[in-house]
C-alpha positions in Angstrom: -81.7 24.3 -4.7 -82.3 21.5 -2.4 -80.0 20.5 0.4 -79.1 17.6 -1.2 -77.9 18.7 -5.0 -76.1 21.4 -3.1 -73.9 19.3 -1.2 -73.0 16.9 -4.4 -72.0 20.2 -6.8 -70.2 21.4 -3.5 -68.0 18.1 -3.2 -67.4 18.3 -6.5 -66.3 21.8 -6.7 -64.0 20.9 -3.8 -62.8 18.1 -5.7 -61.5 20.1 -8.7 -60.2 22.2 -5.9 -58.2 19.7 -4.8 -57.1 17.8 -8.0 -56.1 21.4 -9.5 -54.5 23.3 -6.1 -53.7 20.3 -4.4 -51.2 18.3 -7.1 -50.0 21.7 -8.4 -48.9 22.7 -5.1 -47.5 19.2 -4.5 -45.1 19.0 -7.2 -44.6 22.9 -7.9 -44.6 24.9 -4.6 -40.7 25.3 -4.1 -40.3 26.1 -7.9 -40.0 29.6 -9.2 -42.9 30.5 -12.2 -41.8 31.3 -15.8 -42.0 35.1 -15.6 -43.6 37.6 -18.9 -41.5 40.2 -19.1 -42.2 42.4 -21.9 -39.3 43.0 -23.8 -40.0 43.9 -27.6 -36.2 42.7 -28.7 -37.1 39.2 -28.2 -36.7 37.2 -31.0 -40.4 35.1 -31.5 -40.1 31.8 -32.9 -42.4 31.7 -36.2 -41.5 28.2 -37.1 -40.8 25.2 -35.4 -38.8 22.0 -37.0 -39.3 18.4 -35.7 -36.3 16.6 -37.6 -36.8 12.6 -36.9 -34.0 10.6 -36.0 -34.0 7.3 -34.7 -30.1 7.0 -34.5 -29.3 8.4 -31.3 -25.6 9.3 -32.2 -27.1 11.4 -35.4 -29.2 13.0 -32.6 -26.4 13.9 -30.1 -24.4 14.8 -33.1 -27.1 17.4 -34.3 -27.2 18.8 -30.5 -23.8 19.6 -30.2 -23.7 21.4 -33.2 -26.4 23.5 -32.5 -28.5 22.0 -35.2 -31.4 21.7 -33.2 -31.8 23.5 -29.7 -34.1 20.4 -27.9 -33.1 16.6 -28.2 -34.2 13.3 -27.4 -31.1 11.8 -25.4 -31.1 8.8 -23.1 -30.7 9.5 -19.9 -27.4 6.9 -19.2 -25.7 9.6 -21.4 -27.3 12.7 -20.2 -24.4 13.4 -17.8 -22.0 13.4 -20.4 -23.5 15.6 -22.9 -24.0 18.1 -19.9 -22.1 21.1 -20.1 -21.4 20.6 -23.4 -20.0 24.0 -25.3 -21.5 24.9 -28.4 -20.4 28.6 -29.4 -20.9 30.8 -26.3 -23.5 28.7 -24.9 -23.4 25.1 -23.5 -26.2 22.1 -23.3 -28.1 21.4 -20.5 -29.2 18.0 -19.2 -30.1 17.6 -15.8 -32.1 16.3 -13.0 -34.1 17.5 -10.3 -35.4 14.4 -8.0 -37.3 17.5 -5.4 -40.1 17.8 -8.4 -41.9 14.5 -8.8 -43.6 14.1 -12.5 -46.3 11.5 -13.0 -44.5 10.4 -16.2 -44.2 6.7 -15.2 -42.2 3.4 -17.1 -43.4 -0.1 -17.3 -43.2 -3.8 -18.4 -46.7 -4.8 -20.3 -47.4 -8.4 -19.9 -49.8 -9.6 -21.8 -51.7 -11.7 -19.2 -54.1 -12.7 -22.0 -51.2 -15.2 -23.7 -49.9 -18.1 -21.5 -47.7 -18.6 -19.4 -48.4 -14.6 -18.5 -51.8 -16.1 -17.4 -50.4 -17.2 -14.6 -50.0 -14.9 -11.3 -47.3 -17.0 -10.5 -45.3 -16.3 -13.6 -45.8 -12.9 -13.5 -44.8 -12.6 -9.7 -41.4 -14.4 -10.5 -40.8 -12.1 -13.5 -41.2 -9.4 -10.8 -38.8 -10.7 -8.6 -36.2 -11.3 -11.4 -36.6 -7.5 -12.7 -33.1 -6.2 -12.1 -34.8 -2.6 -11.5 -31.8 -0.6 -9.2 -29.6 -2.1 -12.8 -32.3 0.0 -14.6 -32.1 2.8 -13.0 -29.2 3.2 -12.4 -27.8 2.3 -16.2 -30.9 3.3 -18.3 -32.2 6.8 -16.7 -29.1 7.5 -14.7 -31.5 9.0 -12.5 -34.3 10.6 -14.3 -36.7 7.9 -12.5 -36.9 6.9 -9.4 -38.1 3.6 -7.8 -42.1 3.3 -7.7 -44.3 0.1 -7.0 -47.7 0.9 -7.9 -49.3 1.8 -10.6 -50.8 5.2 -9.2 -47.7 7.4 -8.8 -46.9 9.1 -6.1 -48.4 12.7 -5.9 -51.9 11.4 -7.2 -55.4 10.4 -4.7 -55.0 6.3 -4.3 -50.8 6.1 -4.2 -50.3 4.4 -1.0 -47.5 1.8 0.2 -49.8 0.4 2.8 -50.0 -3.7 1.9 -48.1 -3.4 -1.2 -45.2 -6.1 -2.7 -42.1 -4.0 -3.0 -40.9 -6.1 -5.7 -36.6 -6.3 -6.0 -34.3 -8.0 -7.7 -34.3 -11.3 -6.2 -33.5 -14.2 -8.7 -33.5 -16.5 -5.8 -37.1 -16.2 -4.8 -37.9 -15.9 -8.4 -36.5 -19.2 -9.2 -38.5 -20.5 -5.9 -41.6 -19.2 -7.4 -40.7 -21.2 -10.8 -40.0 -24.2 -9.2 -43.1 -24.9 -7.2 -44.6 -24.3 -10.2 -42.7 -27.0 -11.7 -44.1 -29.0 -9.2 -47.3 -29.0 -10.6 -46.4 -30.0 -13.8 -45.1 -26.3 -15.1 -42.2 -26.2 -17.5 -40.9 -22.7 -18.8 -38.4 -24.1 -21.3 -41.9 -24.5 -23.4 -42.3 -20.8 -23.7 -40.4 -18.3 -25.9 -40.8 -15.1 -24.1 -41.2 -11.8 -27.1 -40.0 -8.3 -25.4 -40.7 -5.8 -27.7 -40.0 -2.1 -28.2 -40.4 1.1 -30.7 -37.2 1.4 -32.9 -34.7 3.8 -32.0 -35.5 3.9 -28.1 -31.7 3.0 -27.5 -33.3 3.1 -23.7 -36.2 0.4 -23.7 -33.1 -1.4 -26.0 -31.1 -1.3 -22.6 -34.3 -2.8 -21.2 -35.0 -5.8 -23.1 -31.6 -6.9 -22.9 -31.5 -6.7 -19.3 -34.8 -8.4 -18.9 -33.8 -10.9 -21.6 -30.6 -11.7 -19.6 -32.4 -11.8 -16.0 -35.9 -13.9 -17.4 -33.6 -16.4 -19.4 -32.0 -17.6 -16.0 -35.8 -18.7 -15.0 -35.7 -21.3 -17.9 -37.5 -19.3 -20.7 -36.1 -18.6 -24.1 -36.7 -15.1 -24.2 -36.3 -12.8 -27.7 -36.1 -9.4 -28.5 -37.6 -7.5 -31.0 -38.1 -4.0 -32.6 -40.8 -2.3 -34.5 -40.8 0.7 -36.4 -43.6 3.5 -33.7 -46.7 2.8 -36.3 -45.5 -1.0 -36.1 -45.6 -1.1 -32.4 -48.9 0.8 -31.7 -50.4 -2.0 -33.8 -49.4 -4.9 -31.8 -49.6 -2.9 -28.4 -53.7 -1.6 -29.4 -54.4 -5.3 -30.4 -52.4 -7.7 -28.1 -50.0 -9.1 -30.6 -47.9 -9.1 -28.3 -46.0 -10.8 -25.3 -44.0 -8.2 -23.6 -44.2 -4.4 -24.3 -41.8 -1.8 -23.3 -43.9 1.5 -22.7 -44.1 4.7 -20.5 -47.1 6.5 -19.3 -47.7 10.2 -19.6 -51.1 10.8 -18.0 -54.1 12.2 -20.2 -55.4 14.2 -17.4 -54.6 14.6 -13.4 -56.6 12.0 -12.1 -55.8 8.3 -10.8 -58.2 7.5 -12.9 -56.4 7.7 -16.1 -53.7 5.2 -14.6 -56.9 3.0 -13.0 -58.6 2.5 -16.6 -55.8 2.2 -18.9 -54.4 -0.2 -16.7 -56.0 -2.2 -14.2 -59.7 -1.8 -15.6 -60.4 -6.0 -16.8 -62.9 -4.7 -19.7 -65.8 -5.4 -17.7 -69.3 -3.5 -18.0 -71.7 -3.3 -15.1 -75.3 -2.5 -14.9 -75.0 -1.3 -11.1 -72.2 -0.6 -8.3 -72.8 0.3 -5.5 -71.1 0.6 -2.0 -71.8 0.2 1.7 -70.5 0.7 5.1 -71.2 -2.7 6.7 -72.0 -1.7 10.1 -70.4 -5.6 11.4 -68.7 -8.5 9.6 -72.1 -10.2 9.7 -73.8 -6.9 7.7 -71.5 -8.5 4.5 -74.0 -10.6 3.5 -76.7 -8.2 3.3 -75.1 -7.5 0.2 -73.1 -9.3 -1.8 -74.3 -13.4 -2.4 -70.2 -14.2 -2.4 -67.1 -12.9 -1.2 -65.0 -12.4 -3.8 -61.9 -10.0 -2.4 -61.1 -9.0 0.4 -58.4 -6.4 0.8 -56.5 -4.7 3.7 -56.3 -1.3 2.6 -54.7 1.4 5.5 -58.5 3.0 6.5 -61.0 0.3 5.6 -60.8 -3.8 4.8 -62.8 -3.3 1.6 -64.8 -6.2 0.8 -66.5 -6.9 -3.5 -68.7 -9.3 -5.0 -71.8 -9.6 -6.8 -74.8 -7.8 -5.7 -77.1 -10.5 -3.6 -77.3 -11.9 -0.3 -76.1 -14.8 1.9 -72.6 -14.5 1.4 -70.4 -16.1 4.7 -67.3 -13.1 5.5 -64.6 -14.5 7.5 -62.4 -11.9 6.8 -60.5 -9.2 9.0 -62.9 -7.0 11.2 -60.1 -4.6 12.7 -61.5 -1.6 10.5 -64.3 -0.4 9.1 -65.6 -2.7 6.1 -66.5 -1.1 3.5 -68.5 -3.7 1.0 -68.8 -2.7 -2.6 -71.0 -5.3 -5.0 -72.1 -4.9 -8.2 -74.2 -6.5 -11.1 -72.3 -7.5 -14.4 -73.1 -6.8 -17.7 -72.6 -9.8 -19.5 -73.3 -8.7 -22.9 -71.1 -5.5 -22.6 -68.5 -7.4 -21.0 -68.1 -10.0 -24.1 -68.3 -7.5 -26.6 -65.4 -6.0 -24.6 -63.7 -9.4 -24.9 -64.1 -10.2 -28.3 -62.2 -8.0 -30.6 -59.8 -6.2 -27.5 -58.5 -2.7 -28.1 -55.4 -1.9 -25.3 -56.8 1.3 -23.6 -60.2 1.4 -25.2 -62.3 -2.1 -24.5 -59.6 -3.2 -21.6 -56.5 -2.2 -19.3 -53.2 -2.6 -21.4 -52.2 -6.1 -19.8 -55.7 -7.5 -20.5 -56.0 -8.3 -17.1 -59.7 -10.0 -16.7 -60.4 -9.2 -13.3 -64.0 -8.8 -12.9 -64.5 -7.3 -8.8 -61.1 -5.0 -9.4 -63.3 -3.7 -12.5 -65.9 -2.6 -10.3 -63.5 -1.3 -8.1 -62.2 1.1 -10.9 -65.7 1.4 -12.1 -67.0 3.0 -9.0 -64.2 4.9 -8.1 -64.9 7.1 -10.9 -68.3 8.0 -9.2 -67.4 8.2 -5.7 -67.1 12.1 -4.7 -66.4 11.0 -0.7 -63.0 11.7 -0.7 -62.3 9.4 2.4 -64.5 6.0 0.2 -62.7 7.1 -3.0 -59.4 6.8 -1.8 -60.0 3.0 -0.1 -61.7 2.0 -4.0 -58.4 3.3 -5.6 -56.2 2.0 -2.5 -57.9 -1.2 -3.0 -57.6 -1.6 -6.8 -53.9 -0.5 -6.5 -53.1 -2.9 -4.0 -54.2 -5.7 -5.8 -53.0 -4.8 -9.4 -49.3 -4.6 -7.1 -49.7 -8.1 -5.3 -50.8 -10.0 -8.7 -48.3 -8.1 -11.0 -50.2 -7.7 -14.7 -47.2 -5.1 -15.2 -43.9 -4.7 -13.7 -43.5 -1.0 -12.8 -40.2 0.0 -12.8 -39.9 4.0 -12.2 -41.5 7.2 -11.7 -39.7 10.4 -13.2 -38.1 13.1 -11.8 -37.8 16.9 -12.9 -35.4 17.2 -16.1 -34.2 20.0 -17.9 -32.8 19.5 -21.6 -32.4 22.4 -23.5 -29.4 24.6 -25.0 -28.6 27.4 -22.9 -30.0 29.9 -25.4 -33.1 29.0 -25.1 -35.0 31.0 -22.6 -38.4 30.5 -20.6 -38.1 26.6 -20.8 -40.5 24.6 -18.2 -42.3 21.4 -18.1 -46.1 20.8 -17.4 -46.7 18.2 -15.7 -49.7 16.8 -18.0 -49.5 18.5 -20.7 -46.4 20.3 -23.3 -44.6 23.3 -23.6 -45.6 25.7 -26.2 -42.6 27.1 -28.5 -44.1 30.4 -29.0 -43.9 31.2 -25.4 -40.0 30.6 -24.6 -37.4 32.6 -26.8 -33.6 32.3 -27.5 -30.9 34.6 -27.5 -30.6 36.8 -30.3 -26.9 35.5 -30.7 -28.0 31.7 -30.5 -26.0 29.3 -33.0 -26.9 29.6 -36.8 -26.6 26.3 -38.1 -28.3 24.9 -41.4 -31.1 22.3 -40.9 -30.8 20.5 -44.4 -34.4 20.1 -44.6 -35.8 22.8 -47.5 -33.6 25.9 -46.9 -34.2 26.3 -43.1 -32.0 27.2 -40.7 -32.0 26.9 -37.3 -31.5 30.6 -36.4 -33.2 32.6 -33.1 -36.8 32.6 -34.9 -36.9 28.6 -35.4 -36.9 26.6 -32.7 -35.7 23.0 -34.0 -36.5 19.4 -32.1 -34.7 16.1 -32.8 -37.0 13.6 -32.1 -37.4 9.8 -33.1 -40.9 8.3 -34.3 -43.5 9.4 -35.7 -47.4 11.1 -34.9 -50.0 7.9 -35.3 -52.3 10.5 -37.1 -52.9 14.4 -37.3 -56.3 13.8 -36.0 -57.1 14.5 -32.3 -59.6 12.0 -32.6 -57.8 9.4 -33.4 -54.2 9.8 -32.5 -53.1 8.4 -28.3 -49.6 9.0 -28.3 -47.2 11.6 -26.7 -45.9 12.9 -30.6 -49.3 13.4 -31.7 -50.2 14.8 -28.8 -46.9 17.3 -28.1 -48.1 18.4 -32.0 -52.2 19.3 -31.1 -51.0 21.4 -28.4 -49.2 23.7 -31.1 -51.6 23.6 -33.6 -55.1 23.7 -31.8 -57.2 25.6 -29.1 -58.8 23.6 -26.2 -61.9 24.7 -24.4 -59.6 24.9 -21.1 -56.0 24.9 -20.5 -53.5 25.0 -18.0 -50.6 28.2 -17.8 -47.0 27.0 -18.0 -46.3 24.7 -15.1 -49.7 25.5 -13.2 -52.3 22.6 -12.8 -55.4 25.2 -12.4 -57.9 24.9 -15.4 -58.0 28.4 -17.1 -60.1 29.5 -19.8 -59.1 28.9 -23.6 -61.9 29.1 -26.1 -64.2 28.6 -23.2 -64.2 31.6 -21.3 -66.1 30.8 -18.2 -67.6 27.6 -17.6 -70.8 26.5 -14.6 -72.0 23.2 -13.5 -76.0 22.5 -12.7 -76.9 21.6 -8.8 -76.5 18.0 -9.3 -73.2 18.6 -11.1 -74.5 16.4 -14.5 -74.8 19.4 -16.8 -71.2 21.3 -17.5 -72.1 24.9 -19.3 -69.1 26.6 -21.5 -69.4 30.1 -22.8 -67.6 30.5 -26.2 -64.8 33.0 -26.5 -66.2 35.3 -29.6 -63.9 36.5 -32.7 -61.9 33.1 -33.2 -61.1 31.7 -36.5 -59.4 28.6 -37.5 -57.2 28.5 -40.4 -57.2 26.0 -43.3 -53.0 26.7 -44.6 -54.2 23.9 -47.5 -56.7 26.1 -48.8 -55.7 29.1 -47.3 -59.2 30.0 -45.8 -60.5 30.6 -42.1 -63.4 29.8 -40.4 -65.3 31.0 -37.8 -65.7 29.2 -34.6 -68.3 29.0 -32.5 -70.6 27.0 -29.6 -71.5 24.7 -32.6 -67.6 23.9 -33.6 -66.5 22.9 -30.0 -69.7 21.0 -29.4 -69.3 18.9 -32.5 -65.2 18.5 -32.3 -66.1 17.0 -29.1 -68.6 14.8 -30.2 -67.1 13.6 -32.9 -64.2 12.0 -31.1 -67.2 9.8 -29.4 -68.5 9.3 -33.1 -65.9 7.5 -35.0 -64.8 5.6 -31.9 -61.7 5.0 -33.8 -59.3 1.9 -33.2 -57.0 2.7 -30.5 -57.5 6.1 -30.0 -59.1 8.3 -27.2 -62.9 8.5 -27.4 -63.3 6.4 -24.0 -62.1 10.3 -22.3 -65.6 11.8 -24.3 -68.2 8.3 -24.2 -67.1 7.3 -20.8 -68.2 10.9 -19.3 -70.0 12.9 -21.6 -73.8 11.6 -23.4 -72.8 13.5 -26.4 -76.2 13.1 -27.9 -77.8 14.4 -25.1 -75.5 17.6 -24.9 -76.6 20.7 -26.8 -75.4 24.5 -28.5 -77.3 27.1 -26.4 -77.8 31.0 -27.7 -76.8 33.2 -25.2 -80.4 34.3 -24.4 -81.4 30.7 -23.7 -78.4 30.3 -21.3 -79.8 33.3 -19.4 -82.8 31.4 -18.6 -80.9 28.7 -17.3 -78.3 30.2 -15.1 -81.3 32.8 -14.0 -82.2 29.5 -11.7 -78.4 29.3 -10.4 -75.4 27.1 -11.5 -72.0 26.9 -9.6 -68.9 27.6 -10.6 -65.3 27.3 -9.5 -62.2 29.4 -10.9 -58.4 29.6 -9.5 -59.7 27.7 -5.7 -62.7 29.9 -5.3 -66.1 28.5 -5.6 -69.8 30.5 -6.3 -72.8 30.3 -7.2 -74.1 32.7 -9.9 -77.1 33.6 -11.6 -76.6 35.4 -14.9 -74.1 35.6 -17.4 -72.3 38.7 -16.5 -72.1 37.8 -13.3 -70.9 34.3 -14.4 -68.1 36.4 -16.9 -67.4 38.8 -14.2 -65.8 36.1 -11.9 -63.6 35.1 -14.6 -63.2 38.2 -15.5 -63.7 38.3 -18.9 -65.7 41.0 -21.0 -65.5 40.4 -24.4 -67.1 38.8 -27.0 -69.2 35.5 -26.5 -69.8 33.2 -29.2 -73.0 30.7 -27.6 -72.7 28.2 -24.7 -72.5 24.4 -25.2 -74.0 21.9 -22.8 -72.0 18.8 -22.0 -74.0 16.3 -20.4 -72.2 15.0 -18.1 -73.6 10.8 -17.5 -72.3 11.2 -13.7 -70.9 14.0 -11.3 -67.0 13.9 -12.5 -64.5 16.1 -11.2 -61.9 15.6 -13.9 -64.1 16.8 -16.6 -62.1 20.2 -16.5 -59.0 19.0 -17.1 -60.4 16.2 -19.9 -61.1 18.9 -21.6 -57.4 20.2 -21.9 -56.5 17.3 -23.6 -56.5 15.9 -27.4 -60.2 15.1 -27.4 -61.0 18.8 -26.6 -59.5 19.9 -29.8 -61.5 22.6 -31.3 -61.8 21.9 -35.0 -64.2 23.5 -37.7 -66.8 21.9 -38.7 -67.4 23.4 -42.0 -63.3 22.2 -42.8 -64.4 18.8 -41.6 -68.0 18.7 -43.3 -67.2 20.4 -46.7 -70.2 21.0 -48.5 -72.0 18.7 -46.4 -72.0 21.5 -43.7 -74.7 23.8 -44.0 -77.5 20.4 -44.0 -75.9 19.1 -41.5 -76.1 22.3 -39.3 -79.7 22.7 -40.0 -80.6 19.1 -39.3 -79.0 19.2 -36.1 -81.5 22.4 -35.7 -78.2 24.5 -34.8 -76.6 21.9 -32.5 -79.7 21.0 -30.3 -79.9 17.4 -31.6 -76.6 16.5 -32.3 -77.3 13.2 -33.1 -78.2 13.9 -36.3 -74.8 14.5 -37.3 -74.5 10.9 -37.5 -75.7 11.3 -40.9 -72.2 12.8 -41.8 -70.1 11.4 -39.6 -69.3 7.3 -39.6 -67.7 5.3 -36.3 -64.4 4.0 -37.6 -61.4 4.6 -39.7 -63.9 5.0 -43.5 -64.9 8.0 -41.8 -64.7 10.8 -44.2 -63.9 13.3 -41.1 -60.7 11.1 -40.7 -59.7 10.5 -43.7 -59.3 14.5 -44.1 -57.9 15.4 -40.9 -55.3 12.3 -40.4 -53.5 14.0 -42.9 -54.5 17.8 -43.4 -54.8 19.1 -39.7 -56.4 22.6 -39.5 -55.0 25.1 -37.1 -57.3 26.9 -34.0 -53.7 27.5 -32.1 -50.2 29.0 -32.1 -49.3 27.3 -34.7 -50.3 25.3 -38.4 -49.0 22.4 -39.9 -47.1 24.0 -42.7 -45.2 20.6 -44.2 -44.5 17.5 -43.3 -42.8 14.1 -45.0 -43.1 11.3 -42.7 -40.5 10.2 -40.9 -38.0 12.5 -41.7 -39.2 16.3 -40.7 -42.7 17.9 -39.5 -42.6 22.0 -39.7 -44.8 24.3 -38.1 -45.6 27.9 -38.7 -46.9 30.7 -36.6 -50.4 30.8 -37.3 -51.5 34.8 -38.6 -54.9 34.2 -37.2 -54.4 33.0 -33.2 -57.0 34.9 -31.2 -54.7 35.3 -29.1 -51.9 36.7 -30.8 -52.0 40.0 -28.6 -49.6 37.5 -26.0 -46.9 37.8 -28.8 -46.7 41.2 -28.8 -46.7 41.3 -24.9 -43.4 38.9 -24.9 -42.1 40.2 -28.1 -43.6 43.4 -29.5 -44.7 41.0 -32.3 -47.8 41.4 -34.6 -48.4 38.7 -37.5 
């Protein structure tokens, strides 16, 4: 292994390092762990009930009842329904402003509709924000002030040049008026803020932001829209304003950077440089095209070329980053825009901040990485395409019979892994017999999932329900941030860090509870459930976290023999901190401990060194599915065309991009189960029940906690 490739598969094992060891210890090092004890008298919870509410009273009503043991509760009226006594046991709703989350809450403007074209206007709806108000009134403190759109605890948060935006209707009203000035008149718009029904909180929003905007001499209207109504305008920019929070995919700042601030441009090169002067600029780039102060380097972007006169600061080091645009990309990106998939949320067209957030996804120098994100964040603050209004706190909501409660801090909590007292409330659901008892653990909720596909569905419901029902290649341990093994039991990167090996756990099946039928899974299964999200590239869902790092195409199912080959050569690995380099696949197994069954390797190919893959891969798109469920009859040609899963691409045969996709219209409604739980009934918007699933492969964990066999 040269000297070279070694170095770039070190940085970016000491990357993962970081992102994993790093923000965990950040946000959870003065927190006590959930602790296993093995007690067999533990009651398990076999089902869980989501009952869907969008009348907040009905909600609080069902809570204090005992009804449901977990409810959706704004925070202004958290402090009230504290304490709370129901039976022997009380409610709990509190805050803990020592444990930063990453859960963030924003205003969406949609800069592609006047007047929110205009930095101007945008900057003076910033300034007339009443955000203490919001705060204070809204989330009562569950959130906490925050000013850029990379949250604190994350690589790239910084304060350094950055417009701390306040309530300030007198500068607001300056900014309007120098506007007017040039011929600028706001009584011409009608300003839309719209939000998901039954969010009583985002209500409280829009008509504090209606009252504060109106004073600048807009008519400004509110609206609501049932969830499926909203994703719909949000995904396709029917919209003016938006009311939305931010749960991250993955711990990265790069799923905030390309959600958000990415302007839907495509590039066919970035690059960056350390300009050894001011007058070293032009070597680069043939114009100038920003210039920003960030606390380490004055970082400097245009287009790739020469000739270009910098008259910019020189107190730091410049670091010049220039790029070449892809035109063609770029339009098609344009055309038909999806929010989150072809462009940032705001639709914010800014060409050299896109190749900021472009590159910074490639970068593995720590020190250049944080001035591309520093960079990007500053500007996306200074020019406000979204108003950000708060990061959140630690919260606890839960009745006091529940036991074993925590929050991850990108992912959800799994209901077969907390408990309740055995002399928790008994109180009938009326949905279908079922009563919530110490075996059920019952949610009141509001909305609804956007699908029951993985592939499809990028929303926190859907999402909350895929971490029940399915099995990831990787996952993460209660609160921890360290990637741990799932149906991937080890995992190995090549020297230059662009091939990502996983070894299959052996002896899983997924169930079918509408048939009643399991299937096998193996390397091919995870392989495919992965590339089919990139496949059907459906409408506003998440296949930019598989196409944007992953060549699917290119990635392939290796036997175990044929992996031996391969890691015979060396590949490098990196489990709980500690990095190594290993050379067969006991020895890989042996550092993760593991010694049982294998069931082949997949190859993701990765199109660049990317630290985050790991904990992509914990997320929706890494939902293992079978794919004899999702292929039917179809499955046994479609294996052998694809030779096993060594030419994937010929799945394309079976599989179609968009919503006419067979696959899809299967699974967005009959969801298979490779998890805790299955899907055991559901009638929209009014109830979703899960079961225990009698074929987890890991079921032995419920007879640890519980002394529990299905």
């Amino acid at each position: 292994m040269s000297k070279a490739l070694s170095r770039t598969v070190a940085i970016l094992l000491i990357l993962i390092v970081v992102i994993a060891i790093g923000i965990g210890a950040y946000y959870w090092s003065s927190m006590q762990q959930p602790t296993q004890v093995i007690k067999p008298t533990k009651p398990i919870h076999t089902q869980v009930l989501y009952l869907i509410s969008n009348d907040e009273n009905t909600r609080i009503q069902l809570y204090q009842s005992g009804t449901v043991d977990i409810a959706a509760v704004t925070p202004s009226r958290w402090r009230d329904i504290n304490n709370t006594p129901v039976g022997n046991f009380k409610l709990v709703l509190a805050f803990d402003p020592s444990r930063p989350m990453l859960t963030i809450q924003h205003v969406i403007l949609n800069t592609m509709r006047e007047p929110f074209n205009i930095t101007e206007v945008r900057q003076a709806l910033a300034w007339a924000t009443p955000y203490q108000a919001i705060l204070d009134q809204v989330f009562s403190g569950l959130y906490t002030r925050l000013y850029t759109i990379v949250p604190k605890g994350l690589q790239g948060y910084t304060e350094y040049n950055i417009v701390k935006y306040e309530y300030n209707l007198t500068k607001a009203m300056e900014i309007i008026d120098q506007l007017k000035q040039r011929g600028f008149d706001p009584s011409k718009y009608t300003i839309e803020i719209a939000y998901n029904q039954g969010n009583t909180a985002r209500q409280q929003i829009a008509a504090m932001l209606q009252n504060a905007w109106s004073q600048l001499g807009f008519r400004v209207i509110v609206n609501t829209y049932n969830w499926p109504q909203y994703l719909d305008k949000v995904d396709n920019f029917n919209f003016d304003v938006a009311l939305l929070g931010w749960i991250p995919d993955y711990l990265d700042p790069d799923n905030y950077l390309m959600p958000f601030v990415w302007g839907g441009a495509e590039f066919t090169e970035i690059n960056y440089y350390k300009a050894s002067s001011p007058n070293d600029v032009s070597n680069y780039v043939s114009r100038v095209e920003r210039v920003i102060d960030t606390e380490k380097y004055i970082v400097v972007v245009g287009p790739k070329g020469s000739g270009a006169s910098y008259t910019g600061p020189a107190n730091k080091p410049i670091l010049v980053v220039n790029y070449v645009l892809d035109e063609e990309a770029t339009m098609k990106n344009w055309e038909k825009p999806v929010s989150m998939v072809t462009i940032g949320a705001p639709g914010w067209k800014d060409i050299p901040v896109s190749a900021l957030v472009k590159i910074s996804r490639t970068v593995l120098d720590p020190d250049i990485r944080e001035a591309v994100i520093n960079a990007a964040v500053i500007v996306f603050n200074n020019e406000s395409p979204m108003i950000m209004l708060g990061q959140q706190v630690g919260e606890r909501n839960y009745g006091s019979w529940v036991y074993n409660m925590y929050y991850p801090l990108s992912a959800f909590a799994r209901y077969d892994l907390m408990w309740e007292d055995p002399n928790a409330p008994v109180v009938d659901t009326g949905v279908s017999g079922i009563r919530n008892d110490p075996n059920t653990m019952v949610i009141a909720t509001i909305g609804w999932p956007d699908t029951f596909d993985p592939a499809k569905s990028y929303e926190s419901f859907g999402w909350e329900i895929f971490w029940q029902i399915y099995s990831r290649p990787i996952t993460y341990y209660y609160e921890n941030t360290e990637p741990e093994p799932e149906l991937a039991v080890a995992w190995a990167f090549s020297s230059d860090a662009t091939d990502l090996y996983l070894v299959i756990r052996g002896g899983v099946q997924a169930y079918d509870p509408w048939n009643n039928k399991t299937y096998p899974i193996d390397a091919t299964d995870v392989l495919f459930s992965i590339w089919r999200v990139a496949r059907t590239n459906l409408p506003g869902g998440p296949s930019w976290m598989v196409s944007d790092f992953i060549d699917v195409n290119a990635s392939q199912v290796l036997t175990e023999d044929e992996f031996k080959q391969v890691v015979s050569n060396g590949l490098s690995t990196v489990y709980h901190g500690q990095s190594k380099t290993v050379k067969s696949l006991d020895e890989l197994l042996g550092f993760f401990n593991y010694s049982g069954q294998t069931a082949g390797v997949v190859k993701l190919k990765l199109k660049f060194p990317y630290p985050p893959i790991l904990h992509v891969l914990t997320t929706a798109v890494g939902c293992v599915i079978p794919m004899e469920y999702a292929l039917g009859n179809q499955y046994q040609q479609a294996l052998a065309d694809s030779n096993n899963g060594k030419n994937p691409a010929a799945w394309a045969k079976y599989v179609l991009e968009g919503e006419d996709d067979p696959t899809y219209k299967l699974l967005k409604d009959k969801p298979v189960s490779t998890g805790p739980y299955y899907v055991a009934d559901y009638k929209e918007d009014s109830y979703i029940l899960l079961k225990l699933n009698p074929y987890y492969w890991n079921a032995t964990v419920w007879y640890e906690l519980y002394g529990f066999k299905p």
